[in-house]
C-alpha positions in Angstrom: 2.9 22.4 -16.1 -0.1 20.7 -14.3 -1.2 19.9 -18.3 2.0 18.3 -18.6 2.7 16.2 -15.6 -0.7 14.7 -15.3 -0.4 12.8 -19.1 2.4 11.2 -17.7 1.0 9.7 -14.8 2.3 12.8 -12.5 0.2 14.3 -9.8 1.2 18.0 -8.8 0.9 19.2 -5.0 1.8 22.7 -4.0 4.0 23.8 -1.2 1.0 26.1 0.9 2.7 28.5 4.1 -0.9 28.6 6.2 0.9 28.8 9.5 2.4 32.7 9.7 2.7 35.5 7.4 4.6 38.2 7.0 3.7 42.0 7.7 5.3 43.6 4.6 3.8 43.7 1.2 0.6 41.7 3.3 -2.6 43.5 2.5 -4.4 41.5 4.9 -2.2 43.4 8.0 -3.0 46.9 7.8 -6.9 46.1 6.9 -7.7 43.1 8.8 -5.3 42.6 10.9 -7.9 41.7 14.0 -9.7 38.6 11.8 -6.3 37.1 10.6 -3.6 37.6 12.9 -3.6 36.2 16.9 -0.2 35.4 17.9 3.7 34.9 17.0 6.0 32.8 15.8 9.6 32.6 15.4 8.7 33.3 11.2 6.1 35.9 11.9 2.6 36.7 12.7 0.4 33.8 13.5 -2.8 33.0 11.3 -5.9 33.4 13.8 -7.2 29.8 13.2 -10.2 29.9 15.1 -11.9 33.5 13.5 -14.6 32.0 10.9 -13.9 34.8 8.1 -9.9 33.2 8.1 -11.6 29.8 8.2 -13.0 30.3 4.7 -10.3 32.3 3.1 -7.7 29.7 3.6 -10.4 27.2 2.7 -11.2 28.6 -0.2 -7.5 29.9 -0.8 -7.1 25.6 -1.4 -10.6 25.1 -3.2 -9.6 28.2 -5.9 -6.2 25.9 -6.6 -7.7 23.3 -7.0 -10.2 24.0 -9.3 -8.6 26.2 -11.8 -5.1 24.3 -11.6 -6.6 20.8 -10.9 -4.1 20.7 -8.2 -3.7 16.7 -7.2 -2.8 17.8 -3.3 -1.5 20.3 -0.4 1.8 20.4 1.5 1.0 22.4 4.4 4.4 23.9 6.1 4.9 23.0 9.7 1.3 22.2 10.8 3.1 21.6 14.7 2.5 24.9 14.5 -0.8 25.0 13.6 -2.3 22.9 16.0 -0.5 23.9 19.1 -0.8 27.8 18.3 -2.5 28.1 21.8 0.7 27.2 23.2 4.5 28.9 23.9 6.8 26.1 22.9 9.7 26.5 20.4 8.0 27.8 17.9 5.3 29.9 19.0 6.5 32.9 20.8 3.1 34.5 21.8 0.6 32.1 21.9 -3.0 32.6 20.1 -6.5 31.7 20.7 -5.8 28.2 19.2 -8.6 26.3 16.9 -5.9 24.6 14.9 -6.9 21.2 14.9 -10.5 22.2 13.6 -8.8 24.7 11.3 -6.8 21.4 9.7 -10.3 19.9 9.6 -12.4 22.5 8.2 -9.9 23.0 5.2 -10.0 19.0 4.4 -13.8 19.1 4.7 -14.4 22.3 2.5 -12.2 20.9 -0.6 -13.1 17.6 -0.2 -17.0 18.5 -0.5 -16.5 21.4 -2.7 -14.3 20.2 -5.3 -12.4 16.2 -4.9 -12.3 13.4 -1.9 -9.2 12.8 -3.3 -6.8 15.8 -2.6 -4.4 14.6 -0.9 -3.4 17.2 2.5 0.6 16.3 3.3 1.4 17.7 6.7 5.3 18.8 7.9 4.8 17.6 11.3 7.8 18.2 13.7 8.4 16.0 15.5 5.6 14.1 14.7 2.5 13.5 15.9 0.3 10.3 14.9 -2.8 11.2 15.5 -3.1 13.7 13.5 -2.8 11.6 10.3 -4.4 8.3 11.8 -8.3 7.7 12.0 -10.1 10.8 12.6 -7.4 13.6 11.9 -7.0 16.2 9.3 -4.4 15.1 7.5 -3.9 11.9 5.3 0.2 11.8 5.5 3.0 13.6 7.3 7.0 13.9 6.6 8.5 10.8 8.7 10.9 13.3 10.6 12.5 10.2 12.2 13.3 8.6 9.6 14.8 11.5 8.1 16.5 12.2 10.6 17.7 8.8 11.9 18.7 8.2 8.3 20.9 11.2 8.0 22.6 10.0 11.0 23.5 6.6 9.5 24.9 8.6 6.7 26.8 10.6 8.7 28.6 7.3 10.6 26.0 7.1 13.4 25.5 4.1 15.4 21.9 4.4 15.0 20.6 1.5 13.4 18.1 0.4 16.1 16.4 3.8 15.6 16.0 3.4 12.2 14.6 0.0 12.4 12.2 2.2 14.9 11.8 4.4 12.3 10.6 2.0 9.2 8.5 0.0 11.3 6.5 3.6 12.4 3.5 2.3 9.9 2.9 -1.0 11.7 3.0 0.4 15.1 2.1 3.9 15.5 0.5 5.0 12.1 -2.9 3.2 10.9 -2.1 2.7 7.3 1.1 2.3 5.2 0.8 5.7 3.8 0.6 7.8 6.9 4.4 8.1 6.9 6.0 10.3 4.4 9.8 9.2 4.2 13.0 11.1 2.2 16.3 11.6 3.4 16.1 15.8 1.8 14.0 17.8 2.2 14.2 22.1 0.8 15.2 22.8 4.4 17.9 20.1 5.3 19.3 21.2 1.9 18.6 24.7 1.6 18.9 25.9 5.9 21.9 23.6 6.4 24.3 21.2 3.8 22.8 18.2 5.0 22.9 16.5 1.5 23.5 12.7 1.7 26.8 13.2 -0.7 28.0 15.4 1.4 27.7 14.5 5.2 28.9 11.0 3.8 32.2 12.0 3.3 34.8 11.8 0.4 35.4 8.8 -1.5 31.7 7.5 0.0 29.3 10.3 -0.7 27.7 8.3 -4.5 27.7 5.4 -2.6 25.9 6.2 0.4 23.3 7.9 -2.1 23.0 4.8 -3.4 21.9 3.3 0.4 19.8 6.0 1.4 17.9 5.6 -2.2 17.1 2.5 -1.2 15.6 3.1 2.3 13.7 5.7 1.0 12.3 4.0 -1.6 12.0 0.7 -0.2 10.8 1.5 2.9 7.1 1.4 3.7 5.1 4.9 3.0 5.2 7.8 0.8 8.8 7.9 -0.8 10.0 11.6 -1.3 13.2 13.0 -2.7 14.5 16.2 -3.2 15.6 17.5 -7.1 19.4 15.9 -7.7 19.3 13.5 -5.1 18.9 11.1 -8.0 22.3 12.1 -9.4 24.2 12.3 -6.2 23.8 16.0 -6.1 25.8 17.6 -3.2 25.3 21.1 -3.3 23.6 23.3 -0.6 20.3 25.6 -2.2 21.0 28.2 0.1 18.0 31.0 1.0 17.7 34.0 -1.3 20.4 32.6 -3.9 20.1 31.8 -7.2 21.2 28.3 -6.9 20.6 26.0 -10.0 21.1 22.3 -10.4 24.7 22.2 -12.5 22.8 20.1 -15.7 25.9 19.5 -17.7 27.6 17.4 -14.6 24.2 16.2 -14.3 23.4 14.3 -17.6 27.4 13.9 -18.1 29.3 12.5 -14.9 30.1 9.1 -15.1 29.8 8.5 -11.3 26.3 10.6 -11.2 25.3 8.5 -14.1 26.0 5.3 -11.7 23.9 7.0 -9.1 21.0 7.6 -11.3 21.2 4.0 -12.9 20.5 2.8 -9.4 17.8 5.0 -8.0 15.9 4.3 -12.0 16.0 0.5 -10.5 14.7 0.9 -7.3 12.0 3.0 -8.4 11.2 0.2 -11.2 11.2 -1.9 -7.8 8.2 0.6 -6.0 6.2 -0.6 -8.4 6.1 -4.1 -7.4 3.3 -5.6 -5.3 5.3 -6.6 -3.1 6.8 -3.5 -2.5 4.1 -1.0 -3.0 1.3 0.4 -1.0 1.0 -1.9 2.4 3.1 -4.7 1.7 4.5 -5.3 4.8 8.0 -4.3 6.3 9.8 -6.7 8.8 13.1 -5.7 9.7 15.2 -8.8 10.7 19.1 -7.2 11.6 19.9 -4.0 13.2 23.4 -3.6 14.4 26.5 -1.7 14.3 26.1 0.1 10.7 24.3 -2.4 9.2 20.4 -2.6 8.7 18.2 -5.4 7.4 14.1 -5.5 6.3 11.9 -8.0 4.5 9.0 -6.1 2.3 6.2 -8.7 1.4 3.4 -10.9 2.9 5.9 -13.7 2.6 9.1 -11.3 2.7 9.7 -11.8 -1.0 12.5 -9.0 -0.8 15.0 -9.3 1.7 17.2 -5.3 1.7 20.5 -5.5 3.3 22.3 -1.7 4.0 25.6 -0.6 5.0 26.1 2.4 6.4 30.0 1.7 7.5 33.5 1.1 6.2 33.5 -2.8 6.4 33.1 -4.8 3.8 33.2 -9.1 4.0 30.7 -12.2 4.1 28.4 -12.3 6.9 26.2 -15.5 7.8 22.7 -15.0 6.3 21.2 -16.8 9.5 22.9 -14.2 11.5 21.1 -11.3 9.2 17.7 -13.8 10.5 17.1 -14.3 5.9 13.5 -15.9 5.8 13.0 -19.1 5.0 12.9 -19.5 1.6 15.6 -20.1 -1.4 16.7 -16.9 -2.7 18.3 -14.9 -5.4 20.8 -12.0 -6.0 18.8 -8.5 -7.5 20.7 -5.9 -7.2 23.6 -5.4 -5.8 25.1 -1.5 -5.7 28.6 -2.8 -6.5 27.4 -4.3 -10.3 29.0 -2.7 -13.4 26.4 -0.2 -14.1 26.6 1.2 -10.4 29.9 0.6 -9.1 31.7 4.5 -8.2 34.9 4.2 -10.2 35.6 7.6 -8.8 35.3 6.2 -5.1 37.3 3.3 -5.9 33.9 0.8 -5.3 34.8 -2.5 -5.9 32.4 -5.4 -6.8 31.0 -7.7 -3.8 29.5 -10.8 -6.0 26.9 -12.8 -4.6 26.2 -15.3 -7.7 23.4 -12.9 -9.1 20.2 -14.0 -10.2 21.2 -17.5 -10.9 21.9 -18.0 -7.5 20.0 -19.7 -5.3 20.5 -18.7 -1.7 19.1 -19.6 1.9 20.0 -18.8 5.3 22.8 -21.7 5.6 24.6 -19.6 3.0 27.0 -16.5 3.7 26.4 -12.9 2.0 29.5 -10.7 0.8 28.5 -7.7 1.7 30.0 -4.3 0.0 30.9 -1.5 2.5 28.7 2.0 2.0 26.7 -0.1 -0.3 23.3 -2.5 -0.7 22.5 -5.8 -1.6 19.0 -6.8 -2.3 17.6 -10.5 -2.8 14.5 -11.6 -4.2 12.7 -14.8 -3.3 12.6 -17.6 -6.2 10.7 -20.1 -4.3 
């Protein structure tokens, strides 16, 4: 599979569990239990992080994958846990001998010098902590957990809009470099521990749409962008533990309104790619309020994103939403033809399209549970 992905411009990371273990059908528990095990967690039996002999099996656990696999990166699930095993918090029920801040760092150090500087280490951080991505820590990027969670909140008909702005701005003010902060709106757990799937917490006759939105601040935004398999098609079914679950393919490839959804994340994606969108373009966010949410990406905030998160729908001064400076054009707009949920009843909220030419003394129509971004022409 690695063979296949990597042709096609795909790197591969794999999901690694280096923070417990079980103490069934573990080897390492009835022989070596004394070298590999110091503690307790809510999951199971803490990894002794500090013991030298588990140093370099988990080191070379990463160097073995990478070599024979040419594994592109690590995921490393719920590294909180790792570094603050010497402490009884929520999810450490005995505490160990600690070391897991130099364990993070031994790992990076061992693969990077043994095999590639480039593998990538992705932490699951919760709640985050900055420094353990920004200059001197172990990892190179963790999961944004506030802007997931913020963003499920919008999605859900929060009033949390000056969180989120928080949230999206987490690169400029607390995180050294634009790619510190992983963000997604799913993740296995939110979809397989719980039905938090965007489709579904947004309610009928909104759920396509508002996977529309949340594509678009996921993508958009500035970071990682991650997204879990069917959010692209609107998918709103739970992956629940120990089933059997399986993406329904037919609906998949054959739903009109998932087709919609899918014509829309295609664009944004195509948009990622843009210079002034990629890597650390900046990200100014110019209107938070009520369920609405404005950002500009770009040195000279070429793209100007407005979101919806609510149930109104109408024109709205563009020197209210603080629009640059600049003459601007209609991009996209989640209402078009070749998005617009016929199934949700989405009707189309026109703003002239790309032969417009917008500034801030104009008004935008803005579509409720929808998105509306412009693109600077001069």
């Amino acid at each position: 599979r690695v063979k296949t992905c990597h042709p096609h411009g795909l790197a591969v990371l794999v999901d690694v569990v280096f923070n417990h273990a079980g103490s069934i059908d573990n080897i390492l528990w009835p022989v070596a239990r004394g070298s590999f095990f110091d503690g307790d967690t809510g999951w199971g039996a803490m990894i002794n992080f500090d013991h030298p002999q588990c140093v370099h099996f988990f080191a070379q656990n990463l160097v073995y994958l990478t070599r024979e696999f040419h594994i592109d990166g690590f995921r490393l699930d719920h590294t909180y846990t790792i570094v603050h095993s010497h402490e009884q918090n929520w999810y450490v029920r005995a505490p160990g001998s600690g070391g897991g801040w130099e364990f993070l760092h031994a790992l990076r150090r061992v693969v990077h010098s043994q095999v590639d500087s480039r593998v990538m280490l992705m932490a699951e951080h919760l709640p985050n902590e900055w420094a353990l991505t920004n200059f001197g820590g172990p990892m190179d990027t963790q999961w944004c957990d506030n802007f997931h969670d913020r963003l499920i909140d919008a999605c859900k008909g929060g009033q949390v809009m000056s969180a989120l702005a928080e949230a999206l701005q987490v690169t400029h003010r607390e995180s050294d470099d634009w790619y510190k902060a992983t963000n997604y709106a799913e993740s296995h757990d939110e979809v397989g521990n719980v039905r938090d799937r965007v489709t579904y917490v947004a309610g009928w006759k909104r759920g396509f749409r508002m996977s529309k939105v949340a594509a678009t601040a996921s993508i958009l935004a500035r970071g990682i962008p991650m997204f879990f398999m069917g959010a692209e098609g609107g998918e709103d079914a739970q992956f629940t533990n120990g089933a059997t679950d399986r993406l329904n393919l037919d609906a998949y490839l054959t739903d009109p309104s998932r087709l919609k959804v899918r014509n829309w994340w295609k664009e944004m994606l195509g948009m990622r790619r843009s210079p002034v969108v990629a890597g650390p373009s900046p990200l100014g966010v110019t209107f938070a309020e009520g369920q609405m949410l404005a950002f500009t990406r770009g040195n000279g905030a070429e793209i100007f994103v407005l979101l919806n998160f609510g149930g109104w729908a109408g024109w709205k001064s563009l020197a209210e939403l603080n629009l640059p400076g600049g003459t601007y054009c209609e991009l996209w707009n989640s209402t078009w033809p070749a998005f617009a949920i016929e199934t949700e009843d989405e009707d189309e909220h026109k703003n002239w399209g790309r032969d417009a030419r917008i500034t801030r003394s104009d008004w935008l129509h803005i579509p409720d549970y929808g998105g509306v971004v412009l693109s600077k022409v001069w």
